[in-house]
C-alpha positions in Angstrom: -76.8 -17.0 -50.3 -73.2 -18.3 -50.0 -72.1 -17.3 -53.0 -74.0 -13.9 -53.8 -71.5 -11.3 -53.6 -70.7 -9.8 -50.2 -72.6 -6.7 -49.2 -70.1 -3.5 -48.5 -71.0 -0.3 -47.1 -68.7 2.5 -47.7 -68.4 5.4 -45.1 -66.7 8.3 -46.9 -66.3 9.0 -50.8 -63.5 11.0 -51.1 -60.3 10.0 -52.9 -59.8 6.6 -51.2 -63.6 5.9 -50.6 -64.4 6.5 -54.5 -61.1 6.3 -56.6 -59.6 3.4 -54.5 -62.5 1.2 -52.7 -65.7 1.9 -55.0 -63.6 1.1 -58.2 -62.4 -1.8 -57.0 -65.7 -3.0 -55.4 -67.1 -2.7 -58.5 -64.9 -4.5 -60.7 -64.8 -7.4 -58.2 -67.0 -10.3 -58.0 -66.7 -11.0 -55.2 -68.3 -7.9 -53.6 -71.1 -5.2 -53.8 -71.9 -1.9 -52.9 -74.9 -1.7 -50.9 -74.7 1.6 -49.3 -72.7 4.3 -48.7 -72.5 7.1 -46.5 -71.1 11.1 -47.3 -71.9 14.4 -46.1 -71.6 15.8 -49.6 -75.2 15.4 -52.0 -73.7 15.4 -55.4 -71.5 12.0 -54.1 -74.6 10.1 -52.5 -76.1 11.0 -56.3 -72.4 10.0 -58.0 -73.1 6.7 -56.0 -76.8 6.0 -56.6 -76.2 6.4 -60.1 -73.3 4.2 -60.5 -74.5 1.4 -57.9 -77.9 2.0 -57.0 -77.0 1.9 -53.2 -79.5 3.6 -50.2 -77.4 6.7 -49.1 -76.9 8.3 -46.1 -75.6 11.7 -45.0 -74.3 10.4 -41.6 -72.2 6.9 -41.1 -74.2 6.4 -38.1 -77.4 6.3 -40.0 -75.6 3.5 -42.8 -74.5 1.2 -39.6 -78.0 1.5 -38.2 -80.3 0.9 -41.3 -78.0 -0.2 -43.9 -77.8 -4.8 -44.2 -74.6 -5.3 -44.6 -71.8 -7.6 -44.4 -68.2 -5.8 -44.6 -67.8 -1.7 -44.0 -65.1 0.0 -45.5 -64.2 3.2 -43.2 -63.0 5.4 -46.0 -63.6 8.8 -43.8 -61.0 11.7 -42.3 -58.1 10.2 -40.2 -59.6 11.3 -36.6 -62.8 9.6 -37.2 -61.0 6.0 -38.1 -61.5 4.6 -34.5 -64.8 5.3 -33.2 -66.4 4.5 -36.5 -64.8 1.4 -36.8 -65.8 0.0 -33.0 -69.3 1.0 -33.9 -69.2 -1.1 -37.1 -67.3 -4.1 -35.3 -70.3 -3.8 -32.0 -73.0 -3.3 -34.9 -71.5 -7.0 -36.4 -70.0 -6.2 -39.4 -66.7 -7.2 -41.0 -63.9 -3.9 -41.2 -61.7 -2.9 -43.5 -60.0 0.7 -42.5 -58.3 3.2 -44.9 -54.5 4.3 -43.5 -53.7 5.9 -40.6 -55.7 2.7 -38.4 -55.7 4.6 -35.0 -53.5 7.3 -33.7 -52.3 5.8 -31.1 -51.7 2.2 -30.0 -53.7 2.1 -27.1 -56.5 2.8 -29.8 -55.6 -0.2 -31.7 -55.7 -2.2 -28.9 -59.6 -0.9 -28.2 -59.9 -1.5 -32.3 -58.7 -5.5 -31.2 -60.8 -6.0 -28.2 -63.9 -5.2 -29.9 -63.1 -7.1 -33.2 -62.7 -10.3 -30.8 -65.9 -9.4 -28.8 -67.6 -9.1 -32.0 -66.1 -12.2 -33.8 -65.4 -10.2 -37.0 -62.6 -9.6 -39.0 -60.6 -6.4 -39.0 -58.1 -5.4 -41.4 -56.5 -2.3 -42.5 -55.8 -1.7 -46.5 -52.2 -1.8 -47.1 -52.4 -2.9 -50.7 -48.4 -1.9 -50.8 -47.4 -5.3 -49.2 -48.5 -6.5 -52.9 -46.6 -3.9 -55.4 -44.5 -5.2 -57.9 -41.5 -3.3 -56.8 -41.8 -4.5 -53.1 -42.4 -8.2 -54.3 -39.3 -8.0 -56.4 -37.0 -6.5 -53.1 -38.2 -9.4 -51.7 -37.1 -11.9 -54.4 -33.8 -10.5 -54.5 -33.1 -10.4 -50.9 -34.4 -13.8 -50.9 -31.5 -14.9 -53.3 -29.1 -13.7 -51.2 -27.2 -11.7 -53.8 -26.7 -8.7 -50.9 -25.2 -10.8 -48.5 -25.8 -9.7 -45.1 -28.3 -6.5 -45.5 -27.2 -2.9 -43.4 -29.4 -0.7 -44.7 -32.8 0.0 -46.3 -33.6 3.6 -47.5 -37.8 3.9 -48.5 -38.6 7.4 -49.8 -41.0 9.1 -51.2 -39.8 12.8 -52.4 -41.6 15.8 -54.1 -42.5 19.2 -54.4 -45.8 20.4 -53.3 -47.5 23.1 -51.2 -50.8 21.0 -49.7 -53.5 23.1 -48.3 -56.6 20.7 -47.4 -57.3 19.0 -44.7 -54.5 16.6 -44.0 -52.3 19.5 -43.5 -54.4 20.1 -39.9 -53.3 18.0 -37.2 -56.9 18.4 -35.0 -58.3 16.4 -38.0 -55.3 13.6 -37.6 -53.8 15.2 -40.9 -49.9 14.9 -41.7 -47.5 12.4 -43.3 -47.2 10.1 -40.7 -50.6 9.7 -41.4 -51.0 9.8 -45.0 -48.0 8.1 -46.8 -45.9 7.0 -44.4 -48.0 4.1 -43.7 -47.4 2.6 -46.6 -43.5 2.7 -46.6 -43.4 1.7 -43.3 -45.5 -1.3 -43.7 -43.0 -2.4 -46.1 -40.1 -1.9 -44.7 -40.9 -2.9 -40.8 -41.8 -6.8 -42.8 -38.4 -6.2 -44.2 -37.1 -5.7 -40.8 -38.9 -8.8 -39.0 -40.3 -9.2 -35.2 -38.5 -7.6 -32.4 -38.5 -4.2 -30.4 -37.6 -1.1 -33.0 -35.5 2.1 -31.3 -36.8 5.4 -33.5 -34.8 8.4 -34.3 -37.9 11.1 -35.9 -37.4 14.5 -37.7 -40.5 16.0 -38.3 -41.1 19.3 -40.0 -43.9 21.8 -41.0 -42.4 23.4 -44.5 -44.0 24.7 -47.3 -47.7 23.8 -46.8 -50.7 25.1 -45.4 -52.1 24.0 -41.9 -50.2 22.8 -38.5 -49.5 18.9 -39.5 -45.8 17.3 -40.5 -45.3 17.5 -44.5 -41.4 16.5 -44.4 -41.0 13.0 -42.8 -37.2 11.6 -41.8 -37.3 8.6 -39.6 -34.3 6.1 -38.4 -35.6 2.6 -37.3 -33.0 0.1 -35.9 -33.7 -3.2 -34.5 -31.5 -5.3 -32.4 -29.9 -7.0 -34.9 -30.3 -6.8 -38.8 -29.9 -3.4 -41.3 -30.9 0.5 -40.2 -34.2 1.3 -41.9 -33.8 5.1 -43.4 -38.2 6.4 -44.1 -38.2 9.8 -45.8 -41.4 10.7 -47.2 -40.9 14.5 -47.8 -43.4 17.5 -49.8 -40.2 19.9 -50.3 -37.8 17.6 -52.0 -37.1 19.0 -55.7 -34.9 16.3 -56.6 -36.1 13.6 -55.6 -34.0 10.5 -54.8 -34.6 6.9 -55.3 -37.4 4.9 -53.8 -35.7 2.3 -53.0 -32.0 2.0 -51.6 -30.6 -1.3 -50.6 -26.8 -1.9 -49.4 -25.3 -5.2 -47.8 -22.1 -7.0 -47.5 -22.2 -8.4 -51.1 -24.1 -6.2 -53.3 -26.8 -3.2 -53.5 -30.2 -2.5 -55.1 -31.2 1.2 -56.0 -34.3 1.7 -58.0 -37.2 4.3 -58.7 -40.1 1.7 -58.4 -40.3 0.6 -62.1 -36.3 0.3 -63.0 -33.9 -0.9 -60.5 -30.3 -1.3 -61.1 -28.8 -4.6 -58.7 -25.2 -5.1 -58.5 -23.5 -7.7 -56.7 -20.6 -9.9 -56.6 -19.6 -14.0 -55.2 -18.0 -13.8 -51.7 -16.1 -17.1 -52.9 -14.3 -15.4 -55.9 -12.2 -12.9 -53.2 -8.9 -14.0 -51.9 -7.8 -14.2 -48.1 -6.6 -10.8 -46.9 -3.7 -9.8 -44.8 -4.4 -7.0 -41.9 -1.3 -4.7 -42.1 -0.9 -2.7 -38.9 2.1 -0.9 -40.0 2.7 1.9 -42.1 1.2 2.6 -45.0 3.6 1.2 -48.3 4.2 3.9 -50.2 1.3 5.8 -47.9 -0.9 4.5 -49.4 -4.2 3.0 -48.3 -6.2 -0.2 -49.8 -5.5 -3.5 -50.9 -6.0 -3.2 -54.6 -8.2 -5.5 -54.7 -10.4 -6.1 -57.7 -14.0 -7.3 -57.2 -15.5 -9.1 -60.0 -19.1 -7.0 -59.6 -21.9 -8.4 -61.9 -24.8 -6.2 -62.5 -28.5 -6.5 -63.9 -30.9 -3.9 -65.2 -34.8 -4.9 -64.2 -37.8 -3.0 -65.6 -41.1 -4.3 -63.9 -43.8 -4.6 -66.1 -47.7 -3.6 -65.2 -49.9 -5.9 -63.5 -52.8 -7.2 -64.9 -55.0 -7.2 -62.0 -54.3 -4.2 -59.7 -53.1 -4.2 -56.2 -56.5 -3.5 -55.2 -58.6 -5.6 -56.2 -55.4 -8.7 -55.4 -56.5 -6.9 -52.0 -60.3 -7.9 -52.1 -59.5 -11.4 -53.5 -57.2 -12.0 -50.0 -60.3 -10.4 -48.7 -62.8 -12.4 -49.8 -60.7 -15.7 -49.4 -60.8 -14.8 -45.6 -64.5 -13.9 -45.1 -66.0 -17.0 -47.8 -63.1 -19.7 -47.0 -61.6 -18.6 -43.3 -57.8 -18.1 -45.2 -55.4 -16.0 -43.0 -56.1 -12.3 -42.6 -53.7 -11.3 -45.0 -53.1 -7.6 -42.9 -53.5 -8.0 -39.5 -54.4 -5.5 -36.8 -51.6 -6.5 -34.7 -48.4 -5.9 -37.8 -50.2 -2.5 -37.7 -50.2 -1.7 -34.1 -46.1 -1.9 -34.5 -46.3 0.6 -37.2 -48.9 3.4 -35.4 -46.8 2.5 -31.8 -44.1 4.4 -33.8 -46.1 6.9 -35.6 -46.8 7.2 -31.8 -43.4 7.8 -30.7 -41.9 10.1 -33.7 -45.0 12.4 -32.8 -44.0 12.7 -29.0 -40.4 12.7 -29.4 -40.9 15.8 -31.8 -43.9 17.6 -30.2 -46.0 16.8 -33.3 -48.3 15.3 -30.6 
């Protein structure tokens, strides 16, 4: 029935699986859980209980038995791939949790099957629709920075992890875990083109064998430096969001920003001196008629989830534009890619 809600299948109910995709799926219309599959017994009764789903203890089993429409692979990092080509060949719709592949050349087997199969395939960055990120955009869009150099995305805290994304055999690590987000942020600030990475990865103060202190440099051909720290043994942290150009600047914290700017059209010509200093004494005294604004974003009333599963449902009822596409993601695990084999976290 056209407009019967979409049948999903989970595979995985850990955080994201449960607190991120089930939530969502059942506040929205537009979808249903049918099934989901976990290795753990008291989740497949959490999720009979709550949805009345067929469980099973192995994804395989769900994408064999289970009727379905869309699958949502919700399991570990190193198991993203293969699960996800099954699900395309087996003719269902995917949506896959961050990190999409680990390599590339994996997304590109992640493409080729999607195409063979005629489904759609997506990957949930639900930071592309964040209040804070909307609003960078809105102000670079007004121009008020002039000419942008840099953008600084960080995410800094204190923590000592010891599960499983702290192990790199089970595609564990930052890169993996919240770098994805940042990055997909930033590299649409960025725009097309080839990106040259600088990486400093680092093992600190966690458990396990996987990166937990992030630093990476991204510089296109033309346009600002992109600075990424996302970092588990920062104890004061710094902003979230750092934005310099020609004209003005934007700091903020995610919530509060503080913009400050000024009208190129209110400065007066200049004179270069190459002689000595008058009075040795450097600058023009110039005095820059700076305005300034103070924003606090207010809570949305429909999260960024479920915003995710209307674009998502738009797509599969009405054919709208994929609203993440696999390709923008190959761009950001191609450098994942490199920052791990340029610092032997390979």
């Amino acid at each position: 029935m056209p407009d019967a809600p979409l049948r999903v299948g989970i595979l995985g109910l850990g955080r994201s699986g449960w607190n991120i995709h089930a939530d969502a799926i059942a506040e929205h219309d537009g979808f249903d859980v049918t099934a989901v599959a976990d290795p753990v017994e008291d989740r497949r009764g959490e999720a009979r209980e709550r949805f009345g789903c067929a469980t099973y203890t192995e994804p395989e089993e769900l994408l064999a038995n289970a009727d379905l429409e869309v699958v949502v692979v919700a399991s570990p990092s190193h198991t993203h791939v293969p699960l996800t080509i099954t699900a395309l060949e087996a003719g269902r719709h995917v949506v896959v949790e961050k990190p999409f592949a680990g390599t590339a050349a994996e997304v590109d087997q992640m493409i080729a099957a999607a195409k063979a199969a005629d489904r759609v395939l997506t990957c949930y960055q639900p930071r592309r629709l964040d209040a804070d990120f909307e609003y960078v955009q809105e102000v670079l869009a007004s121009g008020r920075l002039g000419d942008l150099v840099l953008v600084r995305r960080t995410s800094h805290r204190f923590q000592r992890r010891a599960d499983w994304q702290m192990l790199r055999k089970y595609g564990g690590g930052e890169l993996s875990n919240t770098v994805p987000h940042l990055m997909d942020q930033v590299l649409l600030l960025l725009g097309d083109g080839p990106i040259e990475v600088y990486a400093d990865l680092r093992h600190t103060v966690g458990l396990g064998d996987a990166e937990d202190h992030v630093k990476l440099c991204l510089r296109g051909e033309s346009g600002p430096l992109a600075d990424i720290e996302s970092s588990f043994c920062v104890a004061l942290p710094q902003p979230a969001w750092q934005l310099s150009g020609t004209t003005g600047a934007l700091v903020g914290d995610g919530t509060t920003f503080t913009l400050r700017w000024f009208d190129p059209d209110s400065l007066g010509a200049l004179e270069l001196n190459e002689g000595p200093a008058a009075g040795r004494r450097y600058g023009t005294g110039e005095q820059i008629s700076w305005e300034e604004e103070v924003r606090t974003l207010g809570r949305r009333t429909r999260s960024a989830a479920l915003r995710y599963y209307d674009k998502l449902e738009s797509t599969l009822r009405e054919g709208a534009e994929v609203f993440v596409t696999a390709a923008s993601v190959r761009r950001q695990i191609q450098i994942i890619e490199d920052a791990r084999r340029l610092t032997g976290f390979a």
